[in-house]
C-alpha positions in Angstrom: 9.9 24.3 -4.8 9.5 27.2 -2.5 8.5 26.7 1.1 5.2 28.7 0.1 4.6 26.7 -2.6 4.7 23.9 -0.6 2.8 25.7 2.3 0.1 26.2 -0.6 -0.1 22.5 -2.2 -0.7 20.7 1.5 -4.2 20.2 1.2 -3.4 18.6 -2.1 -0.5 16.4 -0.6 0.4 13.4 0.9 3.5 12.2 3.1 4.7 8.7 2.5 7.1 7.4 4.9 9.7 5.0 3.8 10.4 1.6 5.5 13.3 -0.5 6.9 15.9 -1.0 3.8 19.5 -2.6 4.1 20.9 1.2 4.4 19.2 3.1 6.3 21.0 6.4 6.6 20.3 8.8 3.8 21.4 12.1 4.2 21.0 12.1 8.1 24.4 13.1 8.6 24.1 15.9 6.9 20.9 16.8 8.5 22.5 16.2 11.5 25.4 18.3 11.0 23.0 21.9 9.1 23.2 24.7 11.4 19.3 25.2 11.3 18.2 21.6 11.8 20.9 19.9 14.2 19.5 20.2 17.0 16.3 18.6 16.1 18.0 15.9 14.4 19.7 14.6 17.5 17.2 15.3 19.9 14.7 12.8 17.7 17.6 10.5 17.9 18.9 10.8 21.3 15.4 10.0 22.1 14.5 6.8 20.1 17.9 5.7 21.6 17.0 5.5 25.2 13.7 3.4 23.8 15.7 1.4 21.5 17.9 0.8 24.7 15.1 0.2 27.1 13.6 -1.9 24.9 16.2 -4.2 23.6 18.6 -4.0 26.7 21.8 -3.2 24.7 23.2 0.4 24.9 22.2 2.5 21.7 23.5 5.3 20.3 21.8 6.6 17.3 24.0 9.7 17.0 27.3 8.0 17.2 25.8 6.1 14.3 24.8 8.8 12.4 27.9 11.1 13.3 30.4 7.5 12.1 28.0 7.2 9.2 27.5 3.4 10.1 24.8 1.6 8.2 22.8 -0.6 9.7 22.7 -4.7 9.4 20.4 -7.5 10.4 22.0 -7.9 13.8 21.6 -4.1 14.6 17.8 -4.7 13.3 16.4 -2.5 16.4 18.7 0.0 15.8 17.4 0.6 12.6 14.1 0.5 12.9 14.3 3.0 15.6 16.6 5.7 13.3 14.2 5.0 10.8 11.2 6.0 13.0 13.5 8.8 14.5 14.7 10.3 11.2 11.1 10.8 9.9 10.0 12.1 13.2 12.6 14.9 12.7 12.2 15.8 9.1 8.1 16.1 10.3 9.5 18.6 13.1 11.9 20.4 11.2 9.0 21.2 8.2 6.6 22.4 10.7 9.3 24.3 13.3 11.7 25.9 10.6 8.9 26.5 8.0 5.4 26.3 9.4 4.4 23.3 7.4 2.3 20.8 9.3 1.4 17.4 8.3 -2.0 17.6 9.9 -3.0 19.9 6.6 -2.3 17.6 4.4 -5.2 15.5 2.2 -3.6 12.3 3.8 -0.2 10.1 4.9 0.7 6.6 3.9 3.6 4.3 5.1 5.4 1.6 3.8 6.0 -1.8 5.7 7.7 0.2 8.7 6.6 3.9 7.8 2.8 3.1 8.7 3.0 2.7 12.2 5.1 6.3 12.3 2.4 7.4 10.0 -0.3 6.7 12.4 2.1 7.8 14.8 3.0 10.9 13.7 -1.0 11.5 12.9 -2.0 12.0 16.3 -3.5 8.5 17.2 -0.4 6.9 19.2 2.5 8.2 20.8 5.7 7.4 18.7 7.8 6.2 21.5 5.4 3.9 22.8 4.5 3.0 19.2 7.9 2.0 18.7 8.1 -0.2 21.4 5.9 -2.9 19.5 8.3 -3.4 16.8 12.0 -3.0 18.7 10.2 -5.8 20.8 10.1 -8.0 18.6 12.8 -7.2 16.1 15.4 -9.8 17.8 13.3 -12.6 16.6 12.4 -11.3 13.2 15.9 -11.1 12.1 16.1 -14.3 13.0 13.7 -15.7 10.7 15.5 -13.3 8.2 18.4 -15.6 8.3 17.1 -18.5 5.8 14.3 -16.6 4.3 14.8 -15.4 0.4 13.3 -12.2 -1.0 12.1 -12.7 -4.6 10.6 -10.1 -7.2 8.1 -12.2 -9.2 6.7 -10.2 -12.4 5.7 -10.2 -16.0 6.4 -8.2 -19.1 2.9 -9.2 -20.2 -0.3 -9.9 -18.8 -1.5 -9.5 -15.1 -0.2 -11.6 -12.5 -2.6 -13.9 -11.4 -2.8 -13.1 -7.7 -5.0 -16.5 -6.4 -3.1 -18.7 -8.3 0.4 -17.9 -6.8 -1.7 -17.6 -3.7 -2.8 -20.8 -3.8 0.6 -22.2 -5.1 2.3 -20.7 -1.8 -0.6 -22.5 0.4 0.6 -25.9 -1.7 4.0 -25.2 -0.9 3.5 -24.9 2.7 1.3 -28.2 3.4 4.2 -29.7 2.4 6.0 -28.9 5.6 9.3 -28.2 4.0 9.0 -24.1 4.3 7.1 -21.5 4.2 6.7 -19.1 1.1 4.5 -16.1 1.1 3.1 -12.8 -1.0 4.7 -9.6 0.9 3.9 -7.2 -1.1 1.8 -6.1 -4.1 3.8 -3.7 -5.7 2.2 -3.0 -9.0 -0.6 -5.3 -11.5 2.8 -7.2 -12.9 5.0 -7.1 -9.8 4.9 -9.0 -6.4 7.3 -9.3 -3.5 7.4 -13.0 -3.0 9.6 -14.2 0.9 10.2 -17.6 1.2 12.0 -20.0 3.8 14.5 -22.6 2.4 14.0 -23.8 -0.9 10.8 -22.7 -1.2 11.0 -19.9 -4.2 13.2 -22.5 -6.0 9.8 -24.8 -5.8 7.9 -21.9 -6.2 10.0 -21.2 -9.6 10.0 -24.7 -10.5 6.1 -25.1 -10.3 4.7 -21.5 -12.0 5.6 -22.8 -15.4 2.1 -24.4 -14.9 1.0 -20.9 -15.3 0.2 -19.9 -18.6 1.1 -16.0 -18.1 5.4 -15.7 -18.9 6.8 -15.3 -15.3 10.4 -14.5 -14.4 11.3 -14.5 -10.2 14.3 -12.9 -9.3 16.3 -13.6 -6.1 17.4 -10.8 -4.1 20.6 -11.3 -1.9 20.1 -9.2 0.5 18.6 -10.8 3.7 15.1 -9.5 5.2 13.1 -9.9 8.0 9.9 -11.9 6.9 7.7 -8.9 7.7 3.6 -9.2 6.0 4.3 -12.7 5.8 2.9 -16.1 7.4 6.3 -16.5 8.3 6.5 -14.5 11.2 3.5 -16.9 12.9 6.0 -19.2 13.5 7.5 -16.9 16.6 3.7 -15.5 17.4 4.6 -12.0 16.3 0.7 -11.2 15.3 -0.5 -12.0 19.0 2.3 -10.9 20.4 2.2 -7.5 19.1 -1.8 -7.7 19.5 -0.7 -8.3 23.2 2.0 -5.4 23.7 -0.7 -2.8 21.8 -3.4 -3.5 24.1 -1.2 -1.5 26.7 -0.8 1.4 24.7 -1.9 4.6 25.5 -4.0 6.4 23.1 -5.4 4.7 20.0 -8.7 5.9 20.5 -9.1 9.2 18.3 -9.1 9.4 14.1 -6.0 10.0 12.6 -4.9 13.9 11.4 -4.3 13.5 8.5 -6.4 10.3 7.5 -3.7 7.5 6.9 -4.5 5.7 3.8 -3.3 1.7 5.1 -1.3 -0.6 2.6 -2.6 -3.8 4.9 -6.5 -2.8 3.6 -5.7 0.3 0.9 -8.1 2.5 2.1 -8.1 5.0 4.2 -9.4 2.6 7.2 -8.3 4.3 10.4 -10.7 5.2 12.4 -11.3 6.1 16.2 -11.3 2.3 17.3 -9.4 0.4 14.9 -5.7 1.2 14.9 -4.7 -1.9 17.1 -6.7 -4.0 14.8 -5.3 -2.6 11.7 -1.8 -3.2 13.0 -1.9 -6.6 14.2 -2.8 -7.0 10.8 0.0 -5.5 9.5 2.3 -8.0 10.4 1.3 -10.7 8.1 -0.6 -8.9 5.6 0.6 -8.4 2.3 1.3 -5.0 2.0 -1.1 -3.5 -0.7 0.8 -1.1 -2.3 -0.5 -0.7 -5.7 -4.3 -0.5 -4.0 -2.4 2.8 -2.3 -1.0 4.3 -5.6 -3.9 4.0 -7.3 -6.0 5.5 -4.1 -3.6 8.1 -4.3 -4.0 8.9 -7.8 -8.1 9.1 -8.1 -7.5 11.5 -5.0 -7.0 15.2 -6.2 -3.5 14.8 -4.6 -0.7 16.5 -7.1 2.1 16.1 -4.7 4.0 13.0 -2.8 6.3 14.3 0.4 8.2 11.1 0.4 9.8 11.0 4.3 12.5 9.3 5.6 16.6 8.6 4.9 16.8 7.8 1.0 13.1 6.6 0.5 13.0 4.1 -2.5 9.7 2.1 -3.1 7.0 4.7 -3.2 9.3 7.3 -5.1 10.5 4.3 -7.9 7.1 2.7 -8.2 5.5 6.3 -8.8 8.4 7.5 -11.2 8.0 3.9 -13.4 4.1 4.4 -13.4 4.8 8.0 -14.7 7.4 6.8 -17.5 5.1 4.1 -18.3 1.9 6.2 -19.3 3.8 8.9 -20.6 5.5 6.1 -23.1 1.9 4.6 -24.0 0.4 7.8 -23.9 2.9 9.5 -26.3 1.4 13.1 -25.9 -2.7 11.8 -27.0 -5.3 12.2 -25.3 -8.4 11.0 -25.1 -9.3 7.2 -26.5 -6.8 7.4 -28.8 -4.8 7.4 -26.3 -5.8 4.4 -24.1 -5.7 2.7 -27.7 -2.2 3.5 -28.1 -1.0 1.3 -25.6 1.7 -1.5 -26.9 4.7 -2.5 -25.1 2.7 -2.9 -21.5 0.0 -5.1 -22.0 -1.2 -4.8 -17.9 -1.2 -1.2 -18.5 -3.4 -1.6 -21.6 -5.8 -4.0 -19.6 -6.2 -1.4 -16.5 -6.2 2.2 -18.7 -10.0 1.5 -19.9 -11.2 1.0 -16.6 -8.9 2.9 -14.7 -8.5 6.2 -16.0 -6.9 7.7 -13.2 -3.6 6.3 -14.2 -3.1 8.8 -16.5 -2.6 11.1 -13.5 0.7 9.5 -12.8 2.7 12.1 -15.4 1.4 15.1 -13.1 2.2 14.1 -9.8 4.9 16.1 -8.2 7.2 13.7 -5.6 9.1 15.7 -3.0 12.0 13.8 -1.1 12.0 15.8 2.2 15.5 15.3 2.8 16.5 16.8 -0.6 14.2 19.3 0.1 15.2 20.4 3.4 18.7 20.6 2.4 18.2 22.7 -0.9 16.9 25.6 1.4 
């Protein structure tokens, strides 16, 4: 797509920013190294590494990193949320400096886990440097947690997941007082990001076969931080970042573009909210599939995905797309919602929720890509 193309979609756009993953660098480097957009690229990072720095007290430098090609781990946990935060701000600047595209003209930004707050950020209602303060702050500690916590996909080939009832089985779990399992994230009708302490997902696993929908929950062996998830009460993280935000400067106008939240799926930002909003996020579920579908009875036709090798938002939009073009098979109309076979959620949600059958004309733009095709 042509920079004037894309100049002409933006009111009919949105820019998703990725969040923390176990790499972290993307195509950076070579961002870092173009002619046009070097200088940009290190200046975002050179930046975010006197905060990270400041913040954390260990000496940081984000270039280095980028220049050695060093991925990130757990125990450099600050250091990559603040090259996450730093990379997006730079692709934003490089769009609107090299090709007058600015994010303020599109219909509305989104963020996942990490990519809200430089959403909300990056849309005018808090300063990114100070907004990143609240996160490298408490990073050490959420690593921590990460140590014995499990990430586990939980989903069906078949009906709905019922949402209470693994609710309430986590809530069972816990009064036990043997771990702590929890719902992170809702990443489609069938599909749930499940992070549990100890044992806990084995119980978990043990104890859905009361269920009568088919189930399957898949570890993942990678280790997270417990983000959107009770389990960061246990080192205060919620009132602690409540307490850090109050401080903030700014917070106090609407967001340009309106962010549309995973903790509430809306577009919920207002004026006085923002604090509110993300103190929430911390142990909120993040409500990802209440975004997509936000997204798609909007008259948005294109996705800006932002951010060093984004992968949720771009693979959960791609599936949704191969999924209603396979049930769909070229009909229209009610033939078509009747056509529906191997995907029984999509089958129950179709009738009701039309809108999914935008998902096929949705274009998705990785901005990294993008920039470097030029």
């Amino acid at each position: 797509m042509k920079p004037s193309e894309l100049r002409a979609r933006l009111e009919s756009s949105a820019f998703a920013f990725r969040g923390y993953n176990v790499t972290n660098l993307g195509r950076t480097p070579e961002l870092l190294e173009h002619p046009a957009y070097g200088a940009t690229v290190r200046e975002c990072l050179d930046s975010a590494s006197v905060v990270c720095a400041d913040v954390t007290g260990k000496p940081t430098d984000l270039v280095g990193r980028v220049e050695r090609r060093e991925e990130t781990s757990l125990e450099t946990y600050a250091e990559a949320v603040a090259l996450v935060m730093a990379v997006e701000h730079a692709q934003i600047r490089i769009l609107a400096e090299q090709f007058g595209i600015e994010m303020k003209q599109a219909q509305f930004s989104l963020g996942y886990s990490l990519g809200e707050i430089t959403a909300v950020a990056l849309s005018g209602v808090i300063d990114l440097h100070e907004a990143m303060r609240v996160p490298l702050t408490l990073a050490e500690d959420c690593a921590e947690l990460a140590h014995d916590v499990t990430l586990g996909v939980l989903f069906s080939r078949g009906k709905l997941l019922p949402l209470n009832a693994i609710r309430k089985l986590c809530l069972e779990i816990n009064q036990t007082g043997q771990g702590v399992i929890g719902l992170s994230a809702v990443l489609s009708p069938n599909s749930i990001l499940l992070m549990g302490q100890g044992d806990t997902l084995d119980r978990f696993k043990e104890a859905m076969s009361q269920f009568p929908e088919r189930m399957s929950l898949r570890k993942n062996d990678q280790k997270f931080p417990p983000m959107h998830t009770p389990i960061v009460w246990q080192r205060n993280v919620c009132d602690r970042a409540a307490v850090l935000m109050q401080t903030l400067s700014g917070g106090l106008v609407a967001p340009a573009p309106k962010v549309l939240s995973l903790v509430t799926g809306k577009c919920s930002y207002t004026d006085v909210n923002a604090r509110q909003i993300l103190q929430d996020w911390t142990d909120h579920p993040q409500l990802l599939w209440e975004a997509v579908y936000e997204i798609l009875r909007s008259d948005v036709d294109t996705i800006i995905h932002v951010g060093p090798e984004p992968n949720i938002m771009p693979a959960t939009f791609t599936r949704l797309k191969e999924n209603v073009e396979a049930e769909t098979k070229g009909k229209i109309g009610m033939r078509a919602l009747t056509s529906v076979v191997d995907h029984p959620w999509l089958k129950r949600l179709l009738p009701e929720r039309t809108a999914l059958l935008r998902a096929p004309a949705i274009k998705q733009i990785v901005l990294e890509d993008w920039l470097l095709s030029q």
